[in-house]
N, C-alpha and C positions, 0 to 999 in steps of 0.2 A: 724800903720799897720805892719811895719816893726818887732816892740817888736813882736808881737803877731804869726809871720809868727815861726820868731825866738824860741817862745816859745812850740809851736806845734811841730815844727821841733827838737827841744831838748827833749820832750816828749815820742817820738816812740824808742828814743835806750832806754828811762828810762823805758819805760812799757815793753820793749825787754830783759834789765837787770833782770826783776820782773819775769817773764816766764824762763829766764835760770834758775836764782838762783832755783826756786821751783822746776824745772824741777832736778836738782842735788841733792836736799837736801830730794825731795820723791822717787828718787831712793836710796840715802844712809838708807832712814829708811825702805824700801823695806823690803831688808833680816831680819833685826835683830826684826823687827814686826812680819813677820813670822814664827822664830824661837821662841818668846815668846810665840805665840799662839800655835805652837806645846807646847813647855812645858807646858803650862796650861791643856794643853786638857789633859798630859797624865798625871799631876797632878789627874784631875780632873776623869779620869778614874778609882784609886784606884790601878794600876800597881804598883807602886812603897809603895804600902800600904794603907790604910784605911784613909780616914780623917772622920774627928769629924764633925757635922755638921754646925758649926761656920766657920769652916776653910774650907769646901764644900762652902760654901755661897761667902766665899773670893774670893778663885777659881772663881765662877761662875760669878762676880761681875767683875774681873779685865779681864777674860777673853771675857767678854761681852767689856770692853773699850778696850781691842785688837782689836776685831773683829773691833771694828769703827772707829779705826786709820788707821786699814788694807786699809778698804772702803776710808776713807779720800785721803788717797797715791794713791791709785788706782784711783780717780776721778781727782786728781790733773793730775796724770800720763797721763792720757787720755785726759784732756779736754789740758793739753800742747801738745801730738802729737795730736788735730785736729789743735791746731793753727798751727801748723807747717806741715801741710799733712803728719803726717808720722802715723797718726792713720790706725791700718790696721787689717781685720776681716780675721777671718780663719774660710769659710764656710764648711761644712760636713751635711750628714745627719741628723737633728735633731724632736724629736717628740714635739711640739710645745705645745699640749695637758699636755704631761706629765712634760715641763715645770712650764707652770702654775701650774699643779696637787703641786711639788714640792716645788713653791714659798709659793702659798697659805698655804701649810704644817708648812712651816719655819716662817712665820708672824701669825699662827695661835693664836701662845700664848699671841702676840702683841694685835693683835684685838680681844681674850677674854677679855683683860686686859681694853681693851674699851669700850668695849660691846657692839660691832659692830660684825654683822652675813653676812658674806659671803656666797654668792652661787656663783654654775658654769654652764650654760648653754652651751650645745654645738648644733648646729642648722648642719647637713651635714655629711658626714665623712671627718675627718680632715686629711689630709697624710702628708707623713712626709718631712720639706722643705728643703731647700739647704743653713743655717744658718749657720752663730758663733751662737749656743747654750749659750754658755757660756754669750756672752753681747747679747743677746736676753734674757735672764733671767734677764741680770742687769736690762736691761730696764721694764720687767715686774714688778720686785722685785719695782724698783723706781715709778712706774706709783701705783703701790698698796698699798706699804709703804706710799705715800700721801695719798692717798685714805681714810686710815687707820687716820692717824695723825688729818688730819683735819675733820674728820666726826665728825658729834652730838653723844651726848649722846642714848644710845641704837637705835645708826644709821644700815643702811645697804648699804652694798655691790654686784651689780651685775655684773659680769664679763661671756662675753660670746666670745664662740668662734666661727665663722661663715666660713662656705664652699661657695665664692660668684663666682666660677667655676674659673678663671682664678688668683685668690688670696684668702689668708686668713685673715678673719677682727677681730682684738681684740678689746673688747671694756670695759671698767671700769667705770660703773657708781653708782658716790655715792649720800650718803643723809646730804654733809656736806656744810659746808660753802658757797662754791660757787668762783667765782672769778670775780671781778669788770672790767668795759668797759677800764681803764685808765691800768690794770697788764694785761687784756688780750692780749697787743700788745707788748707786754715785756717776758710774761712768758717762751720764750726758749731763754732766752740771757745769757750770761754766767757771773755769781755770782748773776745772779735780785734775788731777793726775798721782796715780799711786803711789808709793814711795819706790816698792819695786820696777816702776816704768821710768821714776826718778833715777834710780840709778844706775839704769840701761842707756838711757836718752835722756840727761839732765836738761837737755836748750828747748825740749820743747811748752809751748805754752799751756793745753790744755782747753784750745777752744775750738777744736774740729768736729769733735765729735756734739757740741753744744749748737756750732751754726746748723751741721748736718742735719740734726733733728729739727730746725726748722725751716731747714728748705724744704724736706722730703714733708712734712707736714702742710708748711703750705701749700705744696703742686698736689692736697690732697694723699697722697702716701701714708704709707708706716714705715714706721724704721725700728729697729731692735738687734739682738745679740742671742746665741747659745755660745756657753762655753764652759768646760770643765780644765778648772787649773791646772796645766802641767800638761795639756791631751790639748791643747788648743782650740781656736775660736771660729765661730762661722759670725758674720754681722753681714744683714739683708735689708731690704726694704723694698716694698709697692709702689709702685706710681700709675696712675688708672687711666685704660685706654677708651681713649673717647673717639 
């Protein structure tokens, strides 16, 4: 009893060590991520001169794994300040609508690429709420990007946005996979990821769906899931109009 108290107790500074370090080493790759990705883009603009299109494709290629390092740091960075309460939203005016319009824009080429057909339904008029814009979009981006990922072959996509008087209801439902009784009580923990989504999408980390429920938490929201294994998912959430 003793070992065991001992060994739990020597556990929490070792998982405490594991959260600083990441915490220091994705803000060191912070800047110098960023600055790549500016270079590439202006590469990739043809400012500095014309590229061949071999050398366009490179560009477009490494700047694409910028972009997902960028994302990587950024989810480490955030999912170490919720462990730590110092995760913090910076609300303003935001068009909620013209979020989604934007997301869906930026993952279009993703779900060509699948041949998965998104639509937008919007039900009321939408006004505009009292957001962090910017991780209200993460959260969208992430709830759609899955969406995306795991749907069937020439699946679809319905995303609607609803006026329910005193809040606004997003909701994302697709025609993919689905999610089983045993991940449903897991899905917003931080790194889960199934085995079966492991081995659809091995690269991903498992901390989307764990920031998401504390953005939408903090702006005051709800967030959650229906889904029946094999018959696909809907994942929605609140954010309250003031």
């Amino acid at each position: 009893m003793k070992n065991n108290m001992k060994n739990e107790k020597s556990e929490v500074p070792s998982m405490q060590k594991i959260s600083d370090v990441t915490s220091v080493i994705s803000h060191q790759l912070k800047t110098p991520l960023a600055g790549i990705k500016s270079s590439l883009e202006i590469l990739s603009s043809g400012d500095l001169g014309p590229l061949n299109k071999e050398q366009q494709e490179y560009v477009e290629l490494t700047l694409g794994s910028a972009g997902k390092m960028i994302s990587l740091v950024r989810d480490l960075l955030d999912a170490s300040r919720i462990d730590e309460n110092r995760f913090v939203l910076n609300p303003g005016k935001s068009d909620i609508a013209e979020l989604v319009g934007e997301t869906i824009k930026e993952l279009g080429s993703f779900a060509q690429a699948k041949n998965t057909r998104i639509t937008l339904n919007r039900a009321g008029t939408i006004p505009p709420l009292m957001i962090d814009g910017l991780k209200v979009r993460q959260v969208i981006s992430n709830i759609l990007y899955n969406a995306i990922r795991y749907n069937r072959g020439k699946g679809t996509i319905e995303i609607t946005l609803e006026n329910k008087g005193d809040h606004v209801l997003f909701s994302c439902k697709d025609s993919g996979i689905g999610i089983s009784d045993e991940d449903k009580k897991m899905i917003f923990n931080k790194f889960y990821r199934s085995s079966r989504v492991i081995s659809l999408a091995p690269d991903g980390t498992g901390l989307g769906l764990y920031i998401s429920k504390a953005i939408i938490e903090g702006s005051g929201g709800t967030i959650g899931f229906k889904s029946d294994e094999g018959k696909g998912t809907t994942f929605y959430f609140t954010l309250p109009i003031q």
